[in-house]
C-alpha positions as a Markdown table, in Angstrom:
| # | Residue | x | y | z |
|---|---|---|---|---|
| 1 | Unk | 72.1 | 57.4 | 66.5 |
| 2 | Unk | 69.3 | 60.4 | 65.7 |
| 3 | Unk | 65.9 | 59.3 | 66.6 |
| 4 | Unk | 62.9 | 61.4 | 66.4 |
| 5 | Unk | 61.7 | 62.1 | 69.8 |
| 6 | Unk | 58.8 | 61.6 | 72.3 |
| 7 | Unk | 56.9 | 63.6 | 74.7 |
| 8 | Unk | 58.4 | 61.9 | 77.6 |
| 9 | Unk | 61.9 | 63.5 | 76.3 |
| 10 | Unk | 60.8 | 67.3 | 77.3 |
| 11 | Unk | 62.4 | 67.7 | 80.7 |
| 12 | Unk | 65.6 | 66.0 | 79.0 |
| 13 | Unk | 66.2 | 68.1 | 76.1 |
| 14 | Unk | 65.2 | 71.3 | 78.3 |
| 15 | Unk | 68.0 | 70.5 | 80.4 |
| 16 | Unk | 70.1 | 69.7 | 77.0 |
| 17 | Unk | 69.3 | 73.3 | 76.0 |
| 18 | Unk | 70.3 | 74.9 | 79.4 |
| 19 | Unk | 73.2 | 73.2 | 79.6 |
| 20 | Unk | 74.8 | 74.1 | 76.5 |
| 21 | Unk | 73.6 | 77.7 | 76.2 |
| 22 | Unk | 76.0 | 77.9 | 80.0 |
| 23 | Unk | 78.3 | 76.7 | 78.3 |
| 24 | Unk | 79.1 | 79.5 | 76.8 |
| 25 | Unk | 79.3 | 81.6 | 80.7 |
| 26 | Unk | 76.4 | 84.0 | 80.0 |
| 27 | Unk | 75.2 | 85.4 | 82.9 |
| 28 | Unk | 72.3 | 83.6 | 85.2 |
| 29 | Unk | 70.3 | 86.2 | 85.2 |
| 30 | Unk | 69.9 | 86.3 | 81.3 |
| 31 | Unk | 69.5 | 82.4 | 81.1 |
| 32 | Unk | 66.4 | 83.2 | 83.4 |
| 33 | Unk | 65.8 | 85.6 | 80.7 |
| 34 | Unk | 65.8 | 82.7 | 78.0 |
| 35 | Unk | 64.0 | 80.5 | 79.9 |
| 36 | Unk | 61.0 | 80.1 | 78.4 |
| 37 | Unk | 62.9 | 79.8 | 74.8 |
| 38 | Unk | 64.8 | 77.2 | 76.2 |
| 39 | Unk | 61.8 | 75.2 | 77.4 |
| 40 | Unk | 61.2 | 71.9 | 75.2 |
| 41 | Unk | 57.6 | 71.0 | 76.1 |
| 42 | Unk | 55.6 | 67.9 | 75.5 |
| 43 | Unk | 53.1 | 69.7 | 73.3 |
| 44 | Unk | 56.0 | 71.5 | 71.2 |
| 45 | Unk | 57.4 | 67.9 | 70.3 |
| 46 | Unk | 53.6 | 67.0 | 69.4 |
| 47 | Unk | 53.5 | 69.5 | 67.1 |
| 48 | Unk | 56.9 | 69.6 | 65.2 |
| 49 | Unk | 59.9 | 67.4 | 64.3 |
| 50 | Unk | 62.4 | 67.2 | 67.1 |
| 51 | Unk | 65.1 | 64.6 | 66.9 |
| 52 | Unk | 68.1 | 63.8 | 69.3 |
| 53 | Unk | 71.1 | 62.2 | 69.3 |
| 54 | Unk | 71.7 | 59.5 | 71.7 |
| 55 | Unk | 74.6 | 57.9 | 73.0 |
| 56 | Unk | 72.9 | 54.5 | 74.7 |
| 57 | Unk | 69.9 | 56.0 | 76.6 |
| 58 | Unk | 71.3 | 59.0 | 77.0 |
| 59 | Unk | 70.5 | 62.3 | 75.0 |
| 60 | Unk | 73.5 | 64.0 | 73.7 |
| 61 | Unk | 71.9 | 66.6 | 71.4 |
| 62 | Unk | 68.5 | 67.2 | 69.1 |
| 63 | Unk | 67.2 | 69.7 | 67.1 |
| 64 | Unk | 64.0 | 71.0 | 66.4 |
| 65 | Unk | 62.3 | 71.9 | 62.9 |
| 66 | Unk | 59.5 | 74.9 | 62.6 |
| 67 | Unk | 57.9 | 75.2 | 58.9 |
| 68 | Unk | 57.1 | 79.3 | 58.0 |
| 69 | Unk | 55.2 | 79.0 | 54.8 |
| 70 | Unk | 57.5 | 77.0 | 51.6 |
| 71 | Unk | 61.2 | 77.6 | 54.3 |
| 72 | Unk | 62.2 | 75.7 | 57.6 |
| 73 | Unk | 63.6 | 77.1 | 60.6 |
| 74 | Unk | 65.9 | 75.1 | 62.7 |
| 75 | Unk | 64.3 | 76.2 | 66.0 |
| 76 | Unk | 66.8 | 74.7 | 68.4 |
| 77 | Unk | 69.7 | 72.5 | 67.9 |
| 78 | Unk | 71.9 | 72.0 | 71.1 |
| 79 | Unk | 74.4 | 69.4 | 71.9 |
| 80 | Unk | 75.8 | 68.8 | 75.6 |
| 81 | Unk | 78.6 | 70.5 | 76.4 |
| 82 | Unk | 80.7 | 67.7 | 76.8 |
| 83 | Unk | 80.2 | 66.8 | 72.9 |
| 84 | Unk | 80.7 | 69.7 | 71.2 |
| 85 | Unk | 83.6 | 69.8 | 68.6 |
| 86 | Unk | 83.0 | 65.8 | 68.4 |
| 87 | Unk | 80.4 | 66.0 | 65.2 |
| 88 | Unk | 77.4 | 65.5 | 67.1 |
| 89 | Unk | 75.9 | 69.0 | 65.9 |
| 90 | Unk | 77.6 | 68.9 | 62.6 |
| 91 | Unk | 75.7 | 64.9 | 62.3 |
| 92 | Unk | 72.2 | 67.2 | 63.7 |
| 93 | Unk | 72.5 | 69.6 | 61.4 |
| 94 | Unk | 73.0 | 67.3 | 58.2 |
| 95 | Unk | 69.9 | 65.0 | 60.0 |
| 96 | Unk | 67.8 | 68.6 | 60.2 |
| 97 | Unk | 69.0 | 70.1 | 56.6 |
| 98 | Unk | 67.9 | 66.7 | 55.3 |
| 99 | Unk | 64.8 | 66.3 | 56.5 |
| 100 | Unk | 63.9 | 69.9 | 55.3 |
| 101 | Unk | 64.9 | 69.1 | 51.4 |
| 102 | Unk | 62.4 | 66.1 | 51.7 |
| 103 | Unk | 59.7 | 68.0 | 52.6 |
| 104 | Unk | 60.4 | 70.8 | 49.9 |
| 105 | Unk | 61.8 | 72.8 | 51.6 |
| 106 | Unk | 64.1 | 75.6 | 49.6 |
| 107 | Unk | 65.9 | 77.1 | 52.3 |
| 108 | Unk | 66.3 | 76.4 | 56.0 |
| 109 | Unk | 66.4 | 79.1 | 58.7 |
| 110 | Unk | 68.4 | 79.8 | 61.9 |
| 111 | Unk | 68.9 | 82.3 | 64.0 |
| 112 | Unk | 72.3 | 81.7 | 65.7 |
| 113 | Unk | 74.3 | 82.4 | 69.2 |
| 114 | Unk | 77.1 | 84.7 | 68.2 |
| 115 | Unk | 79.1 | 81.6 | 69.4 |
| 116 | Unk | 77.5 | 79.5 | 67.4 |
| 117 | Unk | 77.7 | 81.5 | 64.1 |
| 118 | Unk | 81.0 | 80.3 | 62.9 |
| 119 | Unk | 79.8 | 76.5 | 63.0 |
| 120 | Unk | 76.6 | 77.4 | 60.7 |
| 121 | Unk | 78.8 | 79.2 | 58.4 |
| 122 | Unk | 81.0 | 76.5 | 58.4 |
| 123 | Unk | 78.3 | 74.4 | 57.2 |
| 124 | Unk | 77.2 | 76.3 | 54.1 |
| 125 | Unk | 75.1 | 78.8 | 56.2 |
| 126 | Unk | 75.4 | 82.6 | 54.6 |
| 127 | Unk | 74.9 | 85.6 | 57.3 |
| 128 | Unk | 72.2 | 87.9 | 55.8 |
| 129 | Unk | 71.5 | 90.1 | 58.8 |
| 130 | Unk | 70.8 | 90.2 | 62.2 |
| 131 | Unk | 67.5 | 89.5 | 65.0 |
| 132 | Unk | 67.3 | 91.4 | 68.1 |
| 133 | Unk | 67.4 | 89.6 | 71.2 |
| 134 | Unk | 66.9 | 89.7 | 75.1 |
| 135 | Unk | 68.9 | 91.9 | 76.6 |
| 136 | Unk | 68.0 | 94.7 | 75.3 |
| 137 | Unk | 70.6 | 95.7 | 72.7 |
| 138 | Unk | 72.1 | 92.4 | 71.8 |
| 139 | Unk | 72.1 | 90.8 | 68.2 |
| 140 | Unk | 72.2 | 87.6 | 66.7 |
| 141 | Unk | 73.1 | 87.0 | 63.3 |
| 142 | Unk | 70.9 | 85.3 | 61.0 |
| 143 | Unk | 71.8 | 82.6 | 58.5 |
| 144 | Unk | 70.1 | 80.9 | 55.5 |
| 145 | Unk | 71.5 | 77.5 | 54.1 |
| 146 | Unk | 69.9 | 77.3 | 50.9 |
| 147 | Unk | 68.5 | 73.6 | 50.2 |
| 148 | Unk | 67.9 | 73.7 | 46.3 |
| 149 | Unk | 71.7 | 72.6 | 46.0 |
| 150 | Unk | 71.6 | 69.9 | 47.1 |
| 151 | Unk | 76.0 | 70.2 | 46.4 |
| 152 | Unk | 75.9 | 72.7 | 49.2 |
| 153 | Unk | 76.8 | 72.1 | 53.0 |
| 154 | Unk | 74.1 | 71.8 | 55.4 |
| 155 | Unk | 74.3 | 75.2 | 57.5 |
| 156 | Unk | 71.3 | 77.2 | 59.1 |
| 157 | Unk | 69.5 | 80.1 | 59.2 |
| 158 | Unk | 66.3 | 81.8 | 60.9 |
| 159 | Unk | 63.2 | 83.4 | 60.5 |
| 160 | Unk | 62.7 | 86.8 | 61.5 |
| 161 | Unk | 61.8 | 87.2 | 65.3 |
| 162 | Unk | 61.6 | 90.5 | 67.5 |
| 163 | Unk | 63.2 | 88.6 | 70.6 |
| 164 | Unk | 64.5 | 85.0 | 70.9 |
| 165 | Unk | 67.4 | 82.8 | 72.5 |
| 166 | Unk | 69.6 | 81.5 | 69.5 |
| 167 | Unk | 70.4 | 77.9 | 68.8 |
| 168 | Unk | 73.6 | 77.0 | 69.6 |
């Protein structure tokens, strides 16, 4: 089930979002690098539409949308490790990519982990350049699902950003 989210959910989908970015083995010292960007906070579910996925009263993913001008960004979208490759994300994605053609949206936005770039390209999500991230010297592509098919594949893409921890 994807329900829209509460404040009370913060410290859970924080520790959602650290957990799967270690998934992937990057260093400790970069996580504390990403910290902050990995922070879900009370006010940041105020203010825009985060949903997770639950499996009884536990959260299993959730996503997060940002609106930059007419386009949508998928700001996070992280699933526990121990649910990835089961659809969870692909199901978070659809959930996200849907609720963005509602509001009018005519493309939606992400800025990807490099290990996360094949599943947003997977679904529907066209690379169209890169965002430089934290370290210094690392890249992350960027994607752009456009919404105005609505025949297309809901995939991601991002806006632009100097410095920021990918969704994964």
């Amino acid at each position: 089930m994807i329900r829209r989210t509460v404040p009370a959910d913060a410290s859970a989908l924080t520790a959602v979002a650290h957990a799967a970015k270690r998934h992937w083995r990057y260093p400790e010292e970069w996580i504390a690098l990403w910290r902050r960007e990995l922070t879900v906070t009370p006010a940041f579910i105020e203010r825009y539409p985060v949903h997770c996925a639950v499996d009884g009263d536990a959260i299993v993913g959730f996503y997060a949308l940002v609106f930059a001008a007419a386009d949508c960004e998928l700001e996070h979208c992280w699933v526990v490790p121990a649910r990835i490759g089961t659809g969870v994300g692909r199901r978070l994605f659809a959930h996200a990519a849907a609720l963005a053609r509602a509001v009018g949206a005519p493309r939606l936005w992400v800025t990807a982990d490099p290990n996360a770039e094949g599943f947003y390209r997977g679904l529907g999500a066209h690379r169209v350049g890169t965002v430089r991230s934290t370290p210094a010297g690392r890249m992350l592509p960027r994607l752009v699902l456009s919404l105005q098919d609505t025949r297309a594949t809901p995939a991601t893409g991002s806006r632009t950003r100097r410095s920021r921890t990918p969704s994964a």
